[in-house]
Residue, then its C-alpha position, 0 to 999 in steps of 0.5 A: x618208888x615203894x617205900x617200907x616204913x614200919x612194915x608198911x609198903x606204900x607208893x611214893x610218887x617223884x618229880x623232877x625239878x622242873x615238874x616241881x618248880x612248874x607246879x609252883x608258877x600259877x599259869x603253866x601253858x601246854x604247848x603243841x609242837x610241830x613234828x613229822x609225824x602226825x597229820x593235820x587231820x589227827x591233830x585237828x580231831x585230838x584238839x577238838x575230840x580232848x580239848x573241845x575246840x571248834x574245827x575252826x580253832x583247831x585248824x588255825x592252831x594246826x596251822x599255827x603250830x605248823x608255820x611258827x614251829x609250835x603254839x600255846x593251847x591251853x593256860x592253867x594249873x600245872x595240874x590241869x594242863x599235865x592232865x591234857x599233856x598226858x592225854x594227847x601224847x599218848x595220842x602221839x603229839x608232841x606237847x610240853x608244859x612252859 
């Protein structure tokens, strides 16, 4: 949203509730989401590729995700974890902050 106060235009950014009150909680989890779509392969190379995990760990959490519908995969600020959200929805999985 741009706001003009005093002949000056600037760039406000908003949140949603929710996006408020996560970023109070001191631990935020960013959980990945069985889905249809993508394949273990691709979720394997988006965890190891952006979150650095071993080929190992990454396939327990594929398989994780894939028998319990979803799995924590990192644990932080609500700034770190929205960073790796952002990152690997737009490499197409389906993740959200808890």
């Amino acid at each position: 949203m741009k706001i003009h106060f005093a002949g000056i235009e600037t760039e406000v950014e908003t949140f949603t509730l929710e996006e408020v009150l996560a970023s109070l909680k001191t631990s935020n989890k960013l959980i990945l989401w069985n889905d249809n779509v993508n394949t273990f392969d691709h979720v394997i190379k988006c965890l190891v590729v952006y979150l650095d995990y071993s080929e190992l760990q990454a396939d327990r959490i594929a398989n994780i995700v894939d028998s319990k519908g979803k799995c924590a995969i990192l644990e932080g600020s609500f700034t770190e974890v929205e960073v790796y959200r952002k990152i690997l929805q737009q490499q197409g999985l389906t993740v959200s902050i808890e």
